[in-house]
N, C-alpha and C positions, 0 to 999 in steps of 0.2 A: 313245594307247597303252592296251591292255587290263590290266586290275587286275591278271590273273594273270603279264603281263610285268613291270608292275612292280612286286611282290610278290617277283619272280626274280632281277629285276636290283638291288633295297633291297638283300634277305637276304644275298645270292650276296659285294655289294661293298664294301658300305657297312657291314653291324652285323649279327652272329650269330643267330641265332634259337635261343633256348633248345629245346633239342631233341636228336636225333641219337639215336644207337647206346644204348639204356639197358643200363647198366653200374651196378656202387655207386661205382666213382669218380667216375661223370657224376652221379649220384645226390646225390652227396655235394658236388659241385662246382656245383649248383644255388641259385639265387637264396635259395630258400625253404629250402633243409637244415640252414643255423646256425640260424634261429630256432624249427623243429618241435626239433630238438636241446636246443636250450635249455628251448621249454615242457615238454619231455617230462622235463627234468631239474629243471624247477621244481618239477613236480609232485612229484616222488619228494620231495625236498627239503622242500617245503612242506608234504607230510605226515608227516615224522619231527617237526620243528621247532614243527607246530602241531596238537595230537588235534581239531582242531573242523573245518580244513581241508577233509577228504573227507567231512564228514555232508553231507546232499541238502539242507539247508538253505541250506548255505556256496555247493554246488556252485551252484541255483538260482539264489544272487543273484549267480555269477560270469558266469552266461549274461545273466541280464538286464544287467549290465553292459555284454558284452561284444557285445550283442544291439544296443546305441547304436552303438557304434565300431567295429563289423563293418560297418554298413550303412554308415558315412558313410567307411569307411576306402576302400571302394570305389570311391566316386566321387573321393574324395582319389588315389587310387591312378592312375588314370584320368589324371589335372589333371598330377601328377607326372610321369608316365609319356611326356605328351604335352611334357615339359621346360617346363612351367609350375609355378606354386604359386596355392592357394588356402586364402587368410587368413581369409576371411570364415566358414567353415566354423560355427566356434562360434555366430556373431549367427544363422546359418541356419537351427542347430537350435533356436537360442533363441527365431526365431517359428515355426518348425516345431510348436512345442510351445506356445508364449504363444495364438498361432492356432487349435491344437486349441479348446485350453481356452473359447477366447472362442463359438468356431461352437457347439459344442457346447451351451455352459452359458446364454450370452446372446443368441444368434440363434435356438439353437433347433434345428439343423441337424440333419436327419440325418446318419449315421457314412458311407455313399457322400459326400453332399455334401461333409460335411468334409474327407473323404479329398480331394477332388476341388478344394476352395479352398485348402487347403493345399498340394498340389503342384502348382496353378496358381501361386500366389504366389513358391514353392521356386524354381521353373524359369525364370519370370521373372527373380527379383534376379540366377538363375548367367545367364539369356542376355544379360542388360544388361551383367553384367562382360564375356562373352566380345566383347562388342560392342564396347564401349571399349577390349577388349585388339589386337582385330582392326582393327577400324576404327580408333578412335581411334591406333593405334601406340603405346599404352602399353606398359610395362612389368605383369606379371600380379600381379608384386607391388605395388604402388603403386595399381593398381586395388583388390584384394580388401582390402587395408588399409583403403581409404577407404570399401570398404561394409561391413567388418567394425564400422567405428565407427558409421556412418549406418542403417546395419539394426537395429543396438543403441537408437543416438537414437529412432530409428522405434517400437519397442517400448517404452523407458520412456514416448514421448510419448503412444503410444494409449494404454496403459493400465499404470502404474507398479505395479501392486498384482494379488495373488496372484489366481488366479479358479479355487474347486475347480470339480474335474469328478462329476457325478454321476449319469451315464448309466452304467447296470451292465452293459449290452453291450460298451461302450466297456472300461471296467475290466476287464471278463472277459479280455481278452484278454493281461492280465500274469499269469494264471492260470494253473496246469500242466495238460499235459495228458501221462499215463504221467513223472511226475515231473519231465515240461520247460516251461521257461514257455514261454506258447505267443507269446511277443514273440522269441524268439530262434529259432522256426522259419523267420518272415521272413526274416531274414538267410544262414538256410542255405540257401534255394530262390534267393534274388540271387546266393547267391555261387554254388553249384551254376550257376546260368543263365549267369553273367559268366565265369565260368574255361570252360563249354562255346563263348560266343561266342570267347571272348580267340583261340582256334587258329582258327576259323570263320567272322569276320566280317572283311568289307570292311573296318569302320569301324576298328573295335579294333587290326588290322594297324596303320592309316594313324595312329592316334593314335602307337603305339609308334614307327613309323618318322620319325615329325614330331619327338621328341625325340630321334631317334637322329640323323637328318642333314635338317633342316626345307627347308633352300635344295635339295638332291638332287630331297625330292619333290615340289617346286615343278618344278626342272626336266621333272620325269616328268608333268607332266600333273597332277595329284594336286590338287584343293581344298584347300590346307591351310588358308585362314580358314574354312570350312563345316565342317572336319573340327575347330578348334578350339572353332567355337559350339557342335556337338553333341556334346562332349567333356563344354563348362560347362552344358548343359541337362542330360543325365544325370545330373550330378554334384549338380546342383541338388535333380534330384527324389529324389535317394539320401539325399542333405539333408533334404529335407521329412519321407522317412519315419523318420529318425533322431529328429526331433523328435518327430513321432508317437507312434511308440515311446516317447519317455522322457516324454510325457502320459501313456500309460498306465501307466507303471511308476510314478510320483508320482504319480499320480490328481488332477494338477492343472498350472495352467499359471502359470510364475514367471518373471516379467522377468529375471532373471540367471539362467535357464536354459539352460547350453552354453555359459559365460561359460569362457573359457581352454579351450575344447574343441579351440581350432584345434593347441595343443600337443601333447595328447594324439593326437590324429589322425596329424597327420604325423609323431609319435615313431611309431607304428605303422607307418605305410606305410616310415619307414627301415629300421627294426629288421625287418621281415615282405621286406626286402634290394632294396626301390624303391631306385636311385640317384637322387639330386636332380639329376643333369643333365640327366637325364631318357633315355629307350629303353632301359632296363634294368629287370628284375623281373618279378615275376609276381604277378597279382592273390591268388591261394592264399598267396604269402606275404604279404602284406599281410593276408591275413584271418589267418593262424598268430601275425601283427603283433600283431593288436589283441588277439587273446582272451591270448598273453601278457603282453602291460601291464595289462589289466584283471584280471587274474592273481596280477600283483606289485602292483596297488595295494590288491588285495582283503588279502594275504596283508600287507600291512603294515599295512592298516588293523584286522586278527585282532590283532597283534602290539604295539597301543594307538599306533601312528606318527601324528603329525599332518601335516594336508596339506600343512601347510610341508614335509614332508622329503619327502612323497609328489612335491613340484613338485620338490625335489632333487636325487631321485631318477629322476625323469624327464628331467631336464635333464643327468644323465650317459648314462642310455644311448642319449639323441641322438647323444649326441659319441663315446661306445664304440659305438656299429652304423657312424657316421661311419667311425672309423679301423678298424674290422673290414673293412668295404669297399671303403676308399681302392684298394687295388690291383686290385679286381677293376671299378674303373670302366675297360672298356675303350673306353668311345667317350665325347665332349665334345660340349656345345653348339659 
């Protein structure tokens, strides 16, 4: 059967495709409209509440922040989307980043090469889980668990201790350019790329329709193990450069680097109105996800909160985007 029949016969039978007549009630009735809603009312809020909030200082370290968990929200997004999870997310970026640090500082490597061994290795750990998830018959959770600990071991065992960076090519690039750092323009030409493929591509369909009804597009013909492996390599290398990324912005590479990342990730991809059952949501809300949590962690960290209440705080609005959404999950694993 031809992709476009069965593209026709998914949409048509099985699970809605966000889309149709644009209206403001459809507008409003979109994946992504509670949370642009909400950062847009953070911001107002978070600038009465705090005078330091909108100086370009505040602003720049909100992008760098959000410049980490934009990129990796994507491929989380992705993982979700296709009615799986991925755990390992934080250990990913943690050699995403320990790996910069070492090519760089102790091999010596050029900034292509390191790009290049870095999301060699990225792509790798994501194709080995989708491998175990696929082949093996695991569960996605119980896999990426077990390499979110193993990827970590991995990292204290090469090397337990900090390693600065001090290649100033490398650094430049947590540097502004027209007052934006130029680490968080990556994230906006992914995301720009990923929401033009999401309507446009074969793959991106067939991942979505995999969490909407998995067994249908098995029936249709559909690869759905090949469409789950290249679901966890992209996811991987979105991974590597999230790591990257946060080398640059520390100007060094630290063993508990992205440690508890995998939290903040997938609070994003909830809250940005991903359903965890997966065929629901839209990558643009997942990116609207991440820059308001990095948002709200920014604005309580102005406001002297420590990262106990910042993990708190986090762990409520899992479970409030959770029941915001409960009714609008209209399709099930």
């Amino acid at each position: 059967m031809r992709p476009r029949q069965v593209k026709q016969i998914v949409s048509q039978k099985y699970f809605k495709i966000d889309g149709g007549k644009f209206t403001f009630r459809t507008l409003l009735q979109r994946p992504e409209s509670k949370p642009s809603i909400a950062l847009l009312g953070l911001f107002l809020v978070s600038s009465i509440i705090s005078p330091y909030f909108l100086t370009s200082a505040n602003m720049a370290a909100i992008m760098g922040s959000a410049a980490v968990n934009t990129t990796a929200v994507l491929g989380m997004a992705l993982i979700i989307l296709m009615g799986s999870i991925d755990l390992s997310v934080g250990s990913q970026i943690g050699i995403g980043c320990m790996l910069t640090a070492i090519c760089l500082r102790i091999y010596r490597f050029s900034i292509p090469m390191t790009i290049f061994t870095v999301i060699w290795v990225g792509s790798a750990i994501s194709i080995l889980n989708g491998l175990l998830i696929v082949k093996g018959k695991l569960p996605s959770f119980i896999v990426t668990l077990a390499s979110l600990s193993a990827v970590r071991g991995v990292i204290y065992l090469y090397n337990p201790f900090n390693v600065p960076i001090f290649d100033r090519a490398f650094l430049s690039f947590s540097g502004p350019i027209m007052g934006i750092p130029k680490i968080f323009l990556l994230p906006l030409i992914l995301g720009a790329v990923f929401i033009f493929m999401e309507k446009r591509s074969r793959l991106f369909f067939y991942i979505r329709a995999t969490g909407s009804q998995e067994q249908v597009v098995r029936n249709l013909g559909v690869n759905v193990d090949k469409t789950k492996i290249l679901a966890f390599f992209i996811a991987g290398i979105l991974y590597a450069l999230a790591g990257m990324i946060l080398a640059s912005r520390l100007g060094a590479g630290y063993p508990n680097a992205g440690f508890g990342a995998e939290l903040t990730i997938i609070a994003a991809a909830v809250v940005g109105g991903i359903s965890l059952r997966g065929g629901r949501g839209t990558l643009f809300g997942a990116i609207v996800g991440a820059v308001l949590l990095s948002t709200i962690i920014n604005i309580m960290t102005l406001k002297g909160l420590s990262t106990y209440w910042q993990m708190v705080v986090q762990g409520i609005i899992i479970t409030g985007a959770a029941v915001v959404y409960r009714k609008k999950a209209e399709y099930a694993k």
